[in-house]
N, CA, C and O of each residue as an XYZ file, in Angstrom:
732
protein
N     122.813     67.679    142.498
C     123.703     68.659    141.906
C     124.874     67.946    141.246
O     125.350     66.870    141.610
N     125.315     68.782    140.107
C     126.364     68.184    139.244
C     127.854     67.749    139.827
O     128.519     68.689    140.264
N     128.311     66.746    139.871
C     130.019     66.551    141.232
C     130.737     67.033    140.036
O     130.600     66.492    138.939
N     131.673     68.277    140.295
C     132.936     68.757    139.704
C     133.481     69.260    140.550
O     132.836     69.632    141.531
N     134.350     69.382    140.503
C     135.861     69.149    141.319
C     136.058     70.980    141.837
O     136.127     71.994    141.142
N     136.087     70.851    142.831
C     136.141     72.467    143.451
C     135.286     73.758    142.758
O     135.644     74.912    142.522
N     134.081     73.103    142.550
C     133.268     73.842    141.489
C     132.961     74.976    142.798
O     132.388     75.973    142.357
N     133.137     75.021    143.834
C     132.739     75.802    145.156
C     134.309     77.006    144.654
O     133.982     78.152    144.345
N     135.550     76.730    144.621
C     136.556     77.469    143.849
C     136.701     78.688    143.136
O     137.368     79.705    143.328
N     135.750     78.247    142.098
C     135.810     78.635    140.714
C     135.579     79.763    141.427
O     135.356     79.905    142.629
N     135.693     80.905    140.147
C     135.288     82.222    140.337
C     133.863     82.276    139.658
O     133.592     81.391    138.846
N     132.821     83.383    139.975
C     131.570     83.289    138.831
C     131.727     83.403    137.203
O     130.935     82.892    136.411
N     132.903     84.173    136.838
C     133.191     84.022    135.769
C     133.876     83.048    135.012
O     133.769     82.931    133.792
N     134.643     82.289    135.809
C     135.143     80.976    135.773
C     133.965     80.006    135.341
O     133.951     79.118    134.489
N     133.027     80.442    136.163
C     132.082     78.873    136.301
C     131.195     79.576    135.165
O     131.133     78.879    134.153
N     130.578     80.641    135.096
C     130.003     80.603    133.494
C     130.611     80.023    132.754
O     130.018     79.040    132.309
N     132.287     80.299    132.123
C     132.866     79.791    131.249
C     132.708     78.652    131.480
O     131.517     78.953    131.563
N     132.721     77.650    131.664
C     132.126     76.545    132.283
C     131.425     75.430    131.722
O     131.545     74.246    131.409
N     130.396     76.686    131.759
C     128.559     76.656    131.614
C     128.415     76.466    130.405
O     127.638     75.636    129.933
N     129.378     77.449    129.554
C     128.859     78.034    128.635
C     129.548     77.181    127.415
O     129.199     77.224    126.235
N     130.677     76.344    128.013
C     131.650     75.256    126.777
C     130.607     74.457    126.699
O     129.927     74.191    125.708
N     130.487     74.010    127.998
C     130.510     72.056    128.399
C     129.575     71.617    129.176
O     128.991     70.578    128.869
N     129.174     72.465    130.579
C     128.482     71.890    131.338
C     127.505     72.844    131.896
O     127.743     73.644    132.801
N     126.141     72.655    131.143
C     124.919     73.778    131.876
C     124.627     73.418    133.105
O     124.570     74.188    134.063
N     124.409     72.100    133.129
C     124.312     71.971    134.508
C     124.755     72.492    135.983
O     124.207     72.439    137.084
N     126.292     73.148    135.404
C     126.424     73.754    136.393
C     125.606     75.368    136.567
O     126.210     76.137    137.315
N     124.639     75.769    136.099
C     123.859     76.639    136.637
C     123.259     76.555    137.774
O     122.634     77.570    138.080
N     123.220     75.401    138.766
C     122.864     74.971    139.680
C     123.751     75.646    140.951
O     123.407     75.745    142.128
N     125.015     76.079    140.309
C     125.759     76.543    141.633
C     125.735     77.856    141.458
O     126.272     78.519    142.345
N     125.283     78.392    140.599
C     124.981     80.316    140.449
C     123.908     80.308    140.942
O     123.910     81.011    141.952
N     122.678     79.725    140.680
C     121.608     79.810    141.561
C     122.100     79.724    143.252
O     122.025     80.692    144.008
N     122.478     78.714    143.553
C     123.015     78.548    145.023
C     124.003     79.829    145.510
O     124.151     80.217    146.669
N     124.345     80.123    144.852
C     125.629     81.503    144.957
C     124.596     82.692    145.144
O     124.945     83.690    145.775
N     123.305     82.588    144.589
C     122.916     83.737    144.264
C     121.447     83.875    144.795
O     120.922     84.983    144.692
N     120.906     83.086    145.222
C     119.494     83.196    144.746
C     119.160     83.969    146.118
O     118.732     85.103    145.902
N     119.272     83.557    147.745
C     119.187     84.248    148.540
C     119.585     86.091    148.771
O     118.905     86.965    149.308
N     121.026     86.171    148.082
C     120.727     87.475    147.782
C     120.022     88.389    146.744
O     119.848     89.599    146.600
N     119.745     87.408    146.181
C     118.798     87.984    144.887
C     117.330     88.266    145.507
O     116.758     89.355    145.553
N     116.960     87.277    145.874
C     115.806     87.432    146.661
C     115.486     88.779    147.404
O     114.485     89.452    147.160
N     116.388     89.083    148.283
C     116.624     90.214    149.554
C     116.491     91.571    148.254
O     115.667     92.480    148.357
N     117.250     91.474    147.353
C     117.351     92.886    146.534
C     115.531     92.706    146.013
O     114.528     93.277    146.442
N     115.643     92.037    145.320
C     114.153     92.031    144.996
C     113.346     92.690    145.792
O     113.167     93.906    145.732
N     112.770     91.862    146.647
C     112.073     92.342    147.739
C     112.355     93.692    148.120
O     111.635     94.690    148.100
N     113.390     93.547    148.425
C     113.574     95.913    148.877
C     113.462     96.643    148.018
O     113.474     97.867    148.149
N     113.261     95.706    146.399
C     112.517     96.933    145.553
C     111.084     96.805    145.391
O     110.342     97.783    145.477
N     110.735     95.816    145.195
C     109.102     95.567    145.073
C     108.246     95.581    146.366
O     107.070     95.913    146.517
N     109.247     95.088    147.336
C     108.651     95.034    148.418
C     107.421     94.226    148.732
O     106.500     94.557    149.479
N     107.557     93.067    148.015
C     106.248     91.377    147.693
C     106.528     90.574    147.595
O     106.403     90.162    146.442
N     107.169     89.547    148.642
C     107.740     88.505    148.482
C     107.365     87.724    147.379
O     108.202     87.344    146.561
N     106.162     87.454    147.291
C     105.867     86.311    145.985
C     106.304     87.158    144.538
O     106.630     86.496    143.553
N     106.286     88.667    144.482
C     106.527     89.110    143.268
C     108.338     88.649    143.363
O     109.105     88.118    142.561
N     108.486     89.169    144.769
C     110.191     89.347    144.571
C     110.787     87.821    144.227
O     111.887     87.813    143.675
N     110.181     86.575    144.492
C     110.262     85.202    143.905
C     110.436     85.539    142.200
O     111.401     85.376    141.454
N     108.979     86.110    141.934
C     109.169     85.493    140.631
C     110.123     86.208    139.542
O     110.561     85.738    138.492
N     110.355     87.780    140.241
C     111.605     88.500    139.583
C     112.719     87.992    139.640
O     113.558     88.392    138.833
N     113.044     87.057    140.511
C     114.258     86.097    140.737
C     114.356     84.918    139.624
O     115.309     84.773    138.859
N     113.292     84.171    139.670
C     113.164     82.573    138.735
C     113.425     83.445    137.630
O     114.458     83.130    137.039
N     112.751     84.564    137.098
C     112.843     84.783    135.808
C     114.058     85.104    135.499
O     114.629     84.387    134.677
N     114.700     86.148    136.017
C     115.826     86.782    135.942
C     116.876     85.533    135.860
O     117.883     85.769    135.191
N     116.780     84.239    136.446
C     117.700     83.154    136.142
C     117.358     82.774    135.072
O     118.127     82.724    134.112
N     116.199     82.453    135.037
C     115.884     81.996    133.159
C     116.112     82.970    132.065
O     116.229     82.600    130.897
N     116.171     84.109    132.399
C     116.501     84.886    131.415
C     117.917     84.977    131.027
O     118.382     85.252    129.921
N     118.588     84.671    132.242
C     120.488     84.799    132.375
C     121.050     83.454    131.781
O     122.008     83.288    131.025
N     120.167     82.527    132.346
C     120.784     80.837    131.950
C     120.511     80.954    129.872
O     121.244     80.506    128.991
N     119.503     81.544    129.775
C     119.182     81.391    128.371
C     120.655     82.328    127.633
O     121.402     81.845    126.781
N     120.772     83.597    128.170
C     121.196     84.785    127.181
C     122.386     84.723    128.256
O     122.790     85.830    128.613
N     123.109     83.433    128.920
C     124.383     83.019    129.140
C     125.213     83.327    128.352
O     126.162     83.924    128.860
N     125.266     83.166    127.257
C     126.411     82.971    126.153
C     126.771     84.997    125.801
O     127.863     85.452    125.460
N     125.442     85.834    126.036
C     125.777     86.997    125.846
C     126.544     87.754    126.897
O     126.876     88.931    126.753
N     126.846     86.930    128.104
C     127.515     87.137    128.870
C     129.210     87.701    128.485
O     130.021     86.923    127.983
N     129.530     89.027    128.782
C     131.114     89.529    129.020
C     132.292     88.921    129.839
O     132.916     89.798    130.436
N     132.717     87.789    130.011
C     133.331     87.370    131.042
C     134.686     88.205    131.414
O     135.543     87.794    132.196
N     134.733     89.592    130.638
C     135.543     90.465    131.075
C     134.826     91.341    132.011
O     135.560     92.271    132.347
N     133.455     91.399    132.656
C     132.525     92.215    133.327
C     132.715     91.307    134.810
O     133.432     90.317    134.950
N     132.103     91.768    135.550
C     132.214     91.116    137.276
C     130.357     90.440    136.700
O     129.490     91.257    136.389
N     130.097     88.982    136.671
C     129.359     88.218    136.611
C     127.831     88.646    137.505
O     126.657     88.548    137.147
N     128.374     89.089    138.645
C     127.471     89.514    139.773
C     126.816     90.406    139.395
O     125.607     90.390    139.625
N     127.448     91.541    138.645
C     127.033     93.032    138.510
C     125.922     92.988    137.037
O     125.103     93.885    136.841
N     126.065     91.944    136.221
C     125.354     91.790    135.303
C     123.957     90.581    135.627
O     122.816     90.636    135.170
N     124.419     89.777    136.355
C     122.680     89.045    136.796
C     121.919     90.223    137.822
O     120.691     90.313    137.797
N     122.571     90.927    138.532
C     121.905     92.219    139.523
C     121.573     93.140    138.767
O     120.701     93.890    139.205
N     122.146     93.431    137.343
C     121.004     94.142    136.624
C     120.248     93.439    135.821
O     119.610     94.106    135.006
N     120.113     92.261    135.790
C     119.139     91.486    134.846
C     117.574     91.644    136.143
O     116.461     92.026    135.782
N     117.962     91.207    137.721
C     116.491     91.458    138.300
C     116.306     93.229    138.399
O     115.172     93.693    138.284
N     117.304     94.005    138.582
C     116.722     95.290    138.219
C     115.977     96.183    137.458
O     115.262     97.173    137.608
N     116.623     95.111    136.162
C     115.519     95.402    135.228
C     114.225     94.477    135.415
O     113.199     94.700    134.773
N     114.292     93.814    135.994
C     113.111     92.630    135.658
C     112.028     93.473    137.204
O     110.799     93.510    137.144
N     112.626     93.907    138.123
C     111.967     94.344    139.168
C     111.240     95.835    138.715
O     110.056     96.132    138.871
N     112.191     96.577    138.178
C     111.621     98.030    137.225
C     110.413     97.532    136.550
O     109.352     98.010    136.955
N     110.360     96.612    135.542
C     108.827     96.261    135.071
C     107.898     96.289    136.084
O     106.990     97.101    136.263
N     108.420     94.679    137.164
C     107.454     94.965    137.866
C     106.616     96.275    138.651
O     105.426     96.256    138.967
N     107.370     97.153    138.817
C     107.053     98.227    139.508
C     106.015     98.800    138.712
O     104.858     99.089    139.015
N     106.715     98.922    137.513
C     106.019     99.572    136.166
C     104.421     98.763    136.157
O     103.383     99.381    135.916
N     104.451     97.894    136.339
C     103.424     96.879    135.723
C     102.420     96.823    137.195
O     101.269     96.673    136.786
N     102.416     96.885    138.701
C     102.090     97.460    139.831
C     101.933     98.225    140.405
O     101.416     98.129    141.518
N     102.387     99.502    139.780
C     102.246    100.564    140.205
C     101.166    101.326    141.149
O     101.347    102.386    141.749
N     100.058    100.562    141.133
C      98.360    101.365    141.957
C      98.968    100.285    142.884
O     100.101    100.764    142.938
N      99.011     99.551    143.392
C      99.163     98.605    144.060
C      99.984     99.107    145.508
O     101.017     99.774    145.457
N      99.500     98.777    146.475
C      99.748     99.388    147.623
C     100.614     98.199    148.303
O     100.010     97.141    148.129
N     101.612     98.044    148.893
C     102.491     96.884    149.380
C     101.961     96.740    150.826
O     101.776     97.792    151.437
N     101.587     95.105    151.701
C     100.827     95.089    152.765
C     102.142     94.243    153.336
O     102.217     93.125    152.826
N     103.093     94.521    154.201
C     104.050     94.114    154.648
C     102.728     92.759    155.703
O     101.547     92.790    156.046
N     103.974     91.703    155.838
C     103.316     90.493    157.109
C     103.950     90.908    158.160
O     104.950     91.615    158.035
N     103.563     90.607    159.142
C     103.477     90.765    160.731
C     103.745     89.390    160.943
O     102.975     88.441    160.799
N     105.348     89.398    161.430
C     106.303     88.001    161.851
C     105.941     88.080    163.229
O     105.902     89.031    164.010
N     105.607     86.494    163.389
C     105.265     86.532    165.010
C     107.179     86.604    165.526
O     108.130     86.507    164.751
N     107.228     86.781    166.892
C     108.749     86.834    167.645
C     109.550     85.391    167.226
O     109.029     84.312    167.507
N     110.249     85.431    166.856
C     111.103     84.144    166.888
C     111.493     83.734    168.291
O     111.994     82.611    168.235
N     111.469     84.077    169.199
C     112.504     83.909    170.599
C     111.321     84.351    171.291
O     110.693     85.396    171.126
N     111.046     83.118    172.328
C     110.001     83.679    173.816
C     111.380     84.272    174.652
O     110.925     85.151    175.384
N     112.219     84.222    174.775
C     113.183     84.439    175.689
C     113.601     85.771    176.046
O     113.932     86.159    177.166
N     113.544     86.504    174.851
C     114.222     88.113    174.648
C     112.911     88.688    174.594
O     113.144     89.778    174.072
N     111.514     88.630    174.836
C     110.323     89.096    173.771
C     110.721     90.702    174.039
O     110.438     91.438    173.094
N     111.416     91.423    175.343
C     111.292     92.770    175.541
C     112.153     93.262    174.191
O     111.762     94.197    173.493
N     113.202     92.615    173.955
C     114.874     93.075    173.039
C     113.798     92.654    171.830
O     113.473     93.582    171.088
N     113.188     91.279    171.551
C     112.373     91.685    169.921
C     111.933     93.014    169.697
O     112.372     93.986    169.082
N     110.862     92.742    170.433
C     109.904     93.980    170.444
C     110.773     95.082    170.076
O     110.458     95.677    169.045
N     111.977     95.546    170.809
C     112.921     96.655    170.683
C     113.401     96.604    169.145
O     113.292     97.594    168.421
N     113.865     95.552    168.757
C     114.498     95.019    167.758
C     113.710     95.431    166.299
O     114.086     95.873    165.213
N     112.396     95.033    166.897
C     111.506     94.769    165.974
C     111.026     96.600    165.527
O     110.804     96.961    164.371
N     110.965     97.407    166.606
C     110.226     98.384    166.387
C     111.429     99.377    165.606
O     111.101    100.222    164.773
N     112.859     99.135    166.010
C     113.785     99.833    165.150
C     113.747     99.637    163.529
O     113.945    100.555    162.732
N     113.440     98.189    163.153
C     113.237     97.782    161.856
C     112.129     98.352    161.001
O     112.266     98.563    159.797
N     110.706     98.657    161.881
C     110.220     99.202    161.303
C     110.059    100.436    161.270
O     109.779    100.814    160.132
N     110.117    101.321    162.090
C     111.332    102.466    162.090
C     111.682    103.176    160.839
O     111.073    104.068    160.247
N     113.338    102.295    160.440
C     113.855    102.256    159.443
C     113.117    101.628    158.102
O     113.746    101.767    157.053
N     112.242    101.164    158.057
C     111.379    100.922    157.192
C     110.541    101.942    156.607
O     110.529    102.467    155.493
N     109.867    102.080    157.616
C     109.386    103.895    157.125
C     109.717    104.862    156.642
O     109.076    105.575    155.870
N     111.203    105.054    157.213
C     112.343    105.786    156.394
C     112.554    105.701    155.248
O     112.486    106.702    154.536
N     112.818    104.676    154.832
C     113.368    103.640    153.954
C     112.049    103.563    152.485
O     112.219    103.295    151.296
N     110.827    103.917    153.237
C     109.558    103.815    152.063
C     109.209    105.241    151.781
O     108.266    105.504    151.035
N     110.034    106.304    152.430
C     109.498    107.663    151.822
C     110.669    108.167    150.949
O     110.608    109.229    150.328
N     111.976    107.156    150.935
C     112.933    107.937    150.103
C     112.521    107.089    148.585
O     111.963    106.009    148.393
N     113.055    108.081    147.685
C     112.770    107.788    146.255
C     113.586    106.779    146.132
O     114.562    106.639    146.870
N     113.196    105.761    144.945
C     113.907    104.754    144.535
C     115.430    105.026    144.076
O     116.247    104.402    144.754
N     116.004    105.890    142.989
C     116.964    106.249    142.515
C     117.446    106.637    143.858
O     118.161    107.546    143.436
N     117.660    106.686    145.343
C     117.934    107.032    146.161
C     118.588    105.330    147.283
O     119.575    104.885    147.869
N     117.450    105.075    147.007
C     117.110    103.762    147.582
C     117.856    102.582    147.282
O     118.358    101.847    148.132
N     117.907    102.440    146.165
C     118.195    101.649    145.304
C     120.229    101.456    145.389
O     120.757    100.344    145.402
N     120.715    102.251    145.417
C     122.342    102.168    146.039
C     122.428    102.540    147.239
O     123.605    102.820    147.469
N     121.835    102.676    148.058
C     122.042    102.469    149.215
C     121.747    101.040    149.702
O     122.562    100.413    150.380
N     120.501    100.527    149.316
C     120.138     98.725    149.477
C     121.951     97.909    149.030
O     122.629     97.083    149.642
N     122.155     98.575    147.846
C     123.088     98.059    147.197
C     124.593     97.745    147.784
O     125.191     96.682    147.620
N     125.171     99.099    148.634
C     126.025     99.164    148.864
C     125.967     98.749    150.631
O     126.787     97.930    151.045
N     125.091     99.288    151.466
C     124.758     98.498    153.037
C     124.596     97.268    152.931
O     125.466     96.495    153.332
N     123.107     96.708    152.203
C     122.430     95.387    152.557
C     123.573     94.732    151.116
O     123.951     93.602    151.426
N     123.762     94.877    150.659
C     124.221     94.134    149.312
C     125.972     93.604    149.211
O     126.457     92.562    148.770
N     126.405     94.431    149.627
C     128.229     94.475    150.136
C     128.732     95.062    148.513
O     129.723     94.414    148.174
N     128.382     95.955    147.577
C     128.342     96.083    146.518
C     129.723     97.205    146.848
O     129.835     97.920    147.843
N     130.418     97.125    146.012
C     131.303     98.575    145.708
C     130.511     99.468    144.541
O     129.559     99.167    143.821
N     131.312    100.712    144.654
C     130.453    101.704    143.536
C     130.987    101.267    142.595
O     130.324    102.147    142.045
N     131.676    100.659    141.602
C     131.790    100.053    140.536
C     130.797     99.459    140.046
O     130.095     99.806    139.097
N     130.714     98.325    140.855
C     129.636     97.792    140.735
C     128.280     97.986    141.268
O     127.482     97.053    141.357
N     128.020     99.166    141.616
C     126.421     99.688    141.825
C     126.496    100.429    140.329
O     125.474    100.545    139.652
N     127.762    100.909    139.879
C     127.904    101.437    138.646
C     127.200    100.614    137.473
O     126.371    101.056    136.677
N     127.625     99.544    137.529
C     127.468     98.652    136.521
C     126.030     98.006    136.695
O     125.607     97.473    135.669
N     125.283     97.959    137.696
C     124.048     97.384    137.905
C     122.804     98.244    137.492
O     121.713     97.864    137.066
N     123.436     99.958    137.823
C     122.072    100.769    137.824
C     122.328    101.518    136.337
O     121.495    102.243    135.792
N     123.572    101.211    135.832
C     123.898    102.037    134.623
C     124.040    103.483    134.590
O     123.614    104.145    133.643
N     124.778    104.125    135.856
C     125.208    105.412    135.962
C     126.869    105.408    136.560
O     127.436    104.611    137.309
N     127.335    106.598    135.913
C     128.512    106.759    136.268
C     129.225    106.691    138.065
O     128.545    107.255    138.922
N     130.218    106.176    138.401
C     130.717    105.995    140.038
C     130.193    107.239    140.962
O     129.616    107.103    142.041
N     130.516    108.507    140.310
C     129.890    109.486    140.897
C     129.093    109.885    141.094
O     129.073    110.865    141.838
N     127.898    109.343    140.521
C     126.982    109.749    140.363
C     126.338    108.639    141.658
O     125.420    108.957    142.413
N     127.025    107.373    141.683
C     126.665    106.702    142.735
C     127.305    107.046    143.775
O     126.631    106.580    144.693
N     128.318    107.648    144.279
C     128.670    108.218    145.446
C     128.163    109.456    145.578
O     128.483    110.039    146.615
N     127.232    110.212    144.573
C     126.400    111.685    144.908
C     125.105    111.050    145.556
O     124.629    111.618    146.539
N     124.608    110.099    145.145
C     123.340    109.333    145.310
C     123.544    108.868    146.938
O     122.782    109.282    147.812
N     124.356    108.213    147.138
C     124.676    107.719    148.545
C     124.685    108.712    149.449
O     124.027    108.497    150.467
N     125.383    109.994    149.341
C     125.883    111.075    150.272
C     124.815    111.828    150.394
O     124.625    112.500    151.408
N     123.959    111.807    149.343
C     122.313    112.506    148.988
C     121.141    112.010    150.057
O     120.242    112.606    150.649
N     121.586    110.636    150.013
C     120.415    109.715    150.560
C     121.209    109.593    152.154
O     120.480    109.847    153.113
N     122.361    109.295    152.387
C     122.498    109.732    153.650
C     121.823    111.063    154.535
O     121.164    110.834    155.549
N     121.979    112.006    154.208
C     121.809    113.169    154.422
C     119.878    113.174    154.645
O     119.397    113.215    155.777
N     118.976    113.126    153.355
C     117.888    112.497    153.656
C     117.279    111.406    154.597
O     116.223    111.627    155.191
N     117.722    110.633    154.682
C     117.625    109.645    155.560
C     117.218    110.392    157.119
O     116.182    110.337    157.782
N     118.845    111.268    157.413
C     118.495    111.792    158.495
C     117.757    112.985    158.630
O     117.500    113.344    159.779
N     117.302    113.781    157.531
C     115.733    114.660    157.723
C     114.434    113.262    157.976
O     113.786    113.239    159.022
N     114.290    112.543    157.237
C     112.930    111.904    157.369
C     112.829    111.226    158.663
O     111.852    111.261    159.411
N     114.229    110.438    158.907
C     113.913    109.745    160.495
C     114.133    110.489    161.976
O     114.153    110.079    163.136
N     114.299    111.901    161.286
C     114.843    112.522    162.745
C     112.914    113.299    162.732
O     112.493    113.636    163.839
N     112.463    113.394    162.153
C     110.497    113.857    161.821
C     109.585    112.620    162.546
O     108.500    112.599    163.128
N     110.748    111.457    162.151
C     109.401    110.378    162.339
C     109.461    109.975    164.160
O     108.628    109.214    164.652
């Protein structure tokens, strides 16, 4: 990785500007900034790890290329999170018959196996839940729980107005607890 001086510092919009004078190389620390949570969003939309990989690589190659079209008056985050949103929407589009076959993680811990098991069966649980609500539902709630997103910026990712993302949230709360209080 490239040595610059408190490049850990910078802000993301900082370090595009960066990127975008003098030094590409530093794309290496937006990936590192980013790629694990990128990953996680992926996946809770496609729900395929190897797809949710490659909606990630691309979505960086698509951002590192069309860098320069970057707003550095916009929050940096909120615009690569809609670059895999859109890139994950294809996929969906493009998979659609395709039925998602979740893996079966053996226990990490011989020690707790009763609390996994417990652990384990709440997750999928909430998983179930979680696969009968609609995407436009789904999709800011991942955002704002699993993601640490404010509605601004779920604003800016899904391309609907704040309210409309705090109607969506209060919507999908409410759902949530019809489907898991059935299951």
């Amino acid at each position: 990785m490239v040595n610059v001086d408190n490049k850990e510092e910078l802000s993301d919009e900082m370090l595009v500007e960066k990127i975008r004078l003098d030094n590409r190389n530093l794309f290496a620390v937006v990936i590192d900034r980013y790629e694990k949570k990128l990953l996680r969003y992926a996946f809770n939309l496609v729900k395929n790890e190897h797809r949710a990989a490659d909606i990630v690589q691309e979505s960086f190659i698509k951002s590192y290329i069309n860098i320069k079209s970057f707003n550095t008056n916009k929050k940096f985050s909120s615009w690569i999170y809609r670059i895999v949103h859109n890139e994950a929407m294809n996929s969906i589009k493009k998979y659609r018959r395709e039925i998602p076959i979740l893996d079966n993680d053996d226990f990490p811990s011989k020690d707790d196996v009763e609390g996994e098991f417990e652990r384990k069966e709440v997750v999928e649980q909430v998983a179930k839940c979680l696969d009968e609500i609609p995407l436009i539902y789904a999709e800011p709630l991942e955002l704002y729980y699993l993601e640490d997103k404010t509605y601004e910026e779920i604003s800016d990712i899904l391309h609907i107005p704040p309210g409309t993302v705090a109607t969506r949230l209060r919507r999908v709360k409410i759902l949530m607890r019809k489907i898991c209080q059935t299951k």
